[in-house]
C-alpha positions as CSV (number, residue, x, y, z in Angstrom):
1,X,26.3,44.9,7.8
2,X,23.5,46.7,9.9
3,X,21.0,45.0,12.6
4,X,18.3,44.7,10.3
5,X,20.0,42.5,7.8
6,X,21.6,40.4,10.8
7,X,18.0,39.9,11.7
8,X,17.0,38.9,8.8
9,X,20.0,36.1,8.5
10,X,18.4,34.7,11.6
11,X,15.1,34.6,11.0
12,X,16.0,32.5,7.6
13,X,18.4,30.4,9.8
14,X,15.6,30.0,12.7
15,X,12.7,28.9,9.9
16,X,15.3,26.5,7.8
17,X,16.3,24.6,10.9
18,X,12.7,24.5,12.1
19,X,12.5,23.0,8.7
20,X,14.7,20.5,9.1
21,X,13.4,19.9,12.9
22,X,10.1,19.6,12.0
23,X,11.2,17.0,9.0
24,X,13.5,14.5,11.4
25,X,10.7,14.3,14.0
26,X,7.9,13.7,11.2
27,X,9.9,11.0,9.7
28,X,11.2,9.5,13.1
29,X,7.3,9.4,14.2
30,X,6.7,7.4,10.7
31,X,9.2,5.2,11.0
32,X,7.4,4.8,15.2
33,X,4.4,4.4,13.7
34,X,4.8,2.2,10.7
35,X,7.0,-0.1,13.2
36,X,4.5,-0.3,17.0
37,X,1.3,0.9,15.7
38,X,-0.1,-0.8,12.1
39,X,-0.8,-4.1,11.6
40,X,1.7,-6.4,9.5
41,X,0.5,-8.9,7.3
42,X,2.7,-12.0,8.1
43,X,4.9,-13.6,5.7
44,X,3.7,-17.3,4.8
45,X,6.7,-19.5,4.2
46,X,6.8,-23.1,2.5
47,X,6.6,-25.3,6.5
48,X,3.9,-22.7,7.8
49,X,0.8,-24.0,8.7
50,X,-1.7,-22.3,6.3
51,X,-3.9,-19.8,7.8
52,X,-7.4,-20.8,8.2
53,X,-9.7,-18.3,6.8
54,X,-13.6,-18.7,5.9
55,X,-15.4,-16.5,2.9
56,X,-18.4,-17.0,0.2
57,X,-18.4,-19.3,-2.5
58,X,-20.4,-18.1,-5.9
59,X,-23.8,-19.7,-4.6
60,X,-23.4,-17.7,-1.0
61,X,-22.1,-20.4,0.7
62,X,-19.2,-20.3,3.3
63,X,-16.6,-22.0,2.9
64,X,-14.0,-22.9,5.5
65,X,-10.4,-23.8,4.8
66,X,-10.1,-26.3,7.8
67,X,-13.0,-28.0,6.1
68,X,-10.3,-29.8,3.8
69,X,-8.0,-31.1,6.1
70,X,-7.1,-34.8,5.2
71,X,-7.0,-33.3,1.2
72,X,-4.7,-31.5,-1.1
73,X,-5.8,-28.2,-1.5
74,X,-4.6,-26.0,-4.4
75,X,-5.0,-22.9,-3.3
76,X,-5.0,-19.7,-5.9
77,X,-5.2,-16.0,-6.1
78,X,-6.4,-14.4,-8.9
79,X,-8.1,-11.9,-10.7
80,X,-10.5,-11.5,-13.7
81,X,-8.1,-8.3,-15.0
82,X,-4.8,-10.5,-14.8
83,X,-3.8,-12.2,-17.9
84,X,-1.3,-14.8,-16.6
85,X,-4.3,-15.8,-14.3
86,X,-7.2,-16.1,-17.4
87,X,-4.7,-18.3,-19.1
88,X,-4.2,-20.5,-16.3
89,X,-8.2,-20.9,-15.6
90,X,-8.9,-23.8,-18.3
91,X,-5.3,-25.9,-17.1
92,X,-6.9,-25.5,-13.6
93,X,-10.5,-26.5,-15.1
94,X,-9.0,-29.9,-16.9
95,X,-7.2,-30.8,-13.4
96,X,-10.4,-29.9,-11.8
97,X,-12.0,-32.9,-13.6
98,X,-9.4,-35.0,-13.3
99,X,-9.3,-35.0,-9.6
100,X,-13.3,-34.8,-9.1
101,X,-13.2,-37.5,-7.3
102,X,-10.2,-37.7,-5.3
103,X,-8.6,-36.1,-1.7
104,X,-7.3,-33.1,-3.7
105,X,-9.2,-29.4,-4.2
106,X,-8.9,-26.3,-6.1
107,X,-10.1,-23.0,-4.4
108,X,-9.7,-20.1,-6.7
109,X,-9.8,-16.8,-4.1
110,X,-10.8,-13.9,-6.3
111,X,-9.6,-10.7,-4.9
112,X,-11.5,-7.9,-4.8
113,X,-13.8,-8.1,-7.2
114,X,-17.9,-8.4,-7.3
115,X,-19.5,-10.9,-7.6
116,X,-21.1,-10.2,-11.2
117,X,-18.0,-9.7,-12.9
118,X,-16.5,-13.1,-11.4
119,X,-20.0,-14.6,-12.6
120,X,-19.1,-13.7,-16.1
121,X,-15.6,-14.4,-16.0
122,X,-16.7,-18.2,-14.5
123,X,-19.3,-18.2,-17.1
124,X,-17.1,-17.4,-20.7
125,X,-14.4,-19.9,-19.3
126,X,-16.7,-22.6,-18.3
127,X,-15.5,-22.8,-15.0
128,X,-16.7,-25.4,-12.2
129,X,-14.3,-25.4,-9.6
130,X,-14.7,-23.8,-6.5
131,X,-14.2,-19.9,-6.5
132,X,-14.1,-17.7,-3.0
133,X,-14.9,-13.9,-3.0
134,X,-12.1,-11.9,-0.8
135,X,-13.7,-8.7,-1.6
136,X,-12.1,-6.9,1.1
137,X,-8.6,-8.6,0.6
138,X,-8.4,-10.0,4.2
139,X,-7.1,-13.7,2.8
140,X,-4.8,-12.3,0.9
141,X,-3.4,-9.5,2.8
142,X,-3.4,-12.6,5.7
143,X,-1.5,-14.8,3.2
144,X,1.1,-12.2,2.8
145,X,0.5,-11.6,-1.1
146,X,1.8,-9.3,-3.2
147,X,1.5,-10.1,-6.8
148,X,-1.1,-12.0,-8.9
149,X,-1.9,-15.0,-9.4
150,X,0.0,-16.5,-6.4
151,X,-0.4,-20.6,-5.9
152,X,0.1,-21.9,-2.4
153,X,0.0,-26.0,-2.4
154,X,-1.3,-27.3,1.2
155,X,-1.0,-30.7,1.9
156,X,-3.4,-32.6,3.6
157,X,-2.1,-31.6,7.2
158,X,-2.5,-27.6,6.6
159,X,1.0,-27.4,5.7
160,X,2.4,-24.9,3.3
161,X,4.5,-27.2,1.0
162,X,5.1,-25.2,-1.8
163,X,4.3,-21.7,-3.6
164,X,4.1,-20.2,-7.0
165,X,3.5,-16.6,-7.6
166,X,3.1,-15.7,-11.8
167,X,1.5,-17.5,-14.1
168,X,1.1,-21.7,-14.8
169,X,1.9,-23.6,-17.9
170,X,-0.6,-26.9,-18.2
171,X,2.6,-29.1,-16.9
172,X,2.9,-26.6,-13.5
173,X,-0.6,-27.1,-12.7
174,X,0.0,-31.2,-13.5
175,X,3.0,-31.1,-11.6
176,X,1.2,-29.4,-8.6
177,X,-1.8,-31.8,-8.4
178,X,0.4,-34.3,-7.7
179,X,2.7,-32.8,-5.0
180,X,-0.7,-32.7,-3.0
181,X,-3.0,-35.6,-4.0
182,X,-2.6,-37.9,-0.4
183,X,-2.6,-40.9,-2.7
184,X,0.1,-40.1,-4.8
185,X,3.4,-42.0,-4.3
């Protein structure tokens, strides 16, 4: 074996475990980064308080989560391109009416969306409960969702008492009324 080939065996060794250098420290500054440096969003367990949070009805209004303490509030995530969330809509609608009248609230926080397309979504479906516009996610990355539609039921002290995430049948939305209406027994 000449010097020339031995070079070249070391130059090939040299780059393969610069290589494999260069690929440990990249992935032990991810795992750094990922870990000290970005925000987490936190994970919102049944017991939790529920985050406040504030963001625009349909008419431009702001509306305030801490503005329903002393109610039930139903809280939902959705989206006009989710079908388990469409077919939910009209169970939520009936309840809605039901409870017009009464210590418990639906807010429907669309994520993401405009507001034109949520305007004909409310529109064909003949909705009328309120609906929040979290167009840059920040409720919902702060609520710790991942999938669509997500249901978090808050009781009338701000407390996370239960959570759904996929679709409703008419009984689940029933059913869910009731945990949080104050004046059920």
């Amino acid at each position: 074996m000449d010097s020339q080939e031995r070079m070249k065996r070391k130059k090939r060794r040299l780059i393969m475990r610069t290589t494999v250098l260069f690929s440990i420290v990249a992935a032990v500054g991810y795992v750094f980064y990922s870990n000290f440096f970005q925000e987490e969003a936190g994970v919102l367990n049944e017991g939790n308080v529920a985050p406040n949070f504030v963001l625009q009805n349909m008419e431009g209004e702001q509306v305030e989560l801490h503005d329903f303490r002393g109610e039930g509030v139903f809280l939902n995530f959705w989206g006009t391109y989710c079908p388990p969330c469409e077919e939910e809509m009209p169970y939520m609608e009936a309840e809605h009416q039901k409870y017009l009248n009464e210590d418990v609230e639906i807010l429907a926080v669309n994520v993401g969306e405009s507001k034109l397309t949520v305007d004909r979504f409310m529109n064909r479906l003949q909705l009328s409960f309120p609906i929040l516009l979290d167009q840059n996610r920040d409720v919902l990355n702060q609520y710790g969702v991942s999938y669509l539609p997500a249901t978090y039921l808050i009781d009338q002290n701000g407390e996370v008492v239960h959570i759904h995430v996929g679709g409703m049948s008419e009984e689940n939305v029933q059913d869910f009324m009731t945990i949080i209406d104050p004046n059920s027994p």
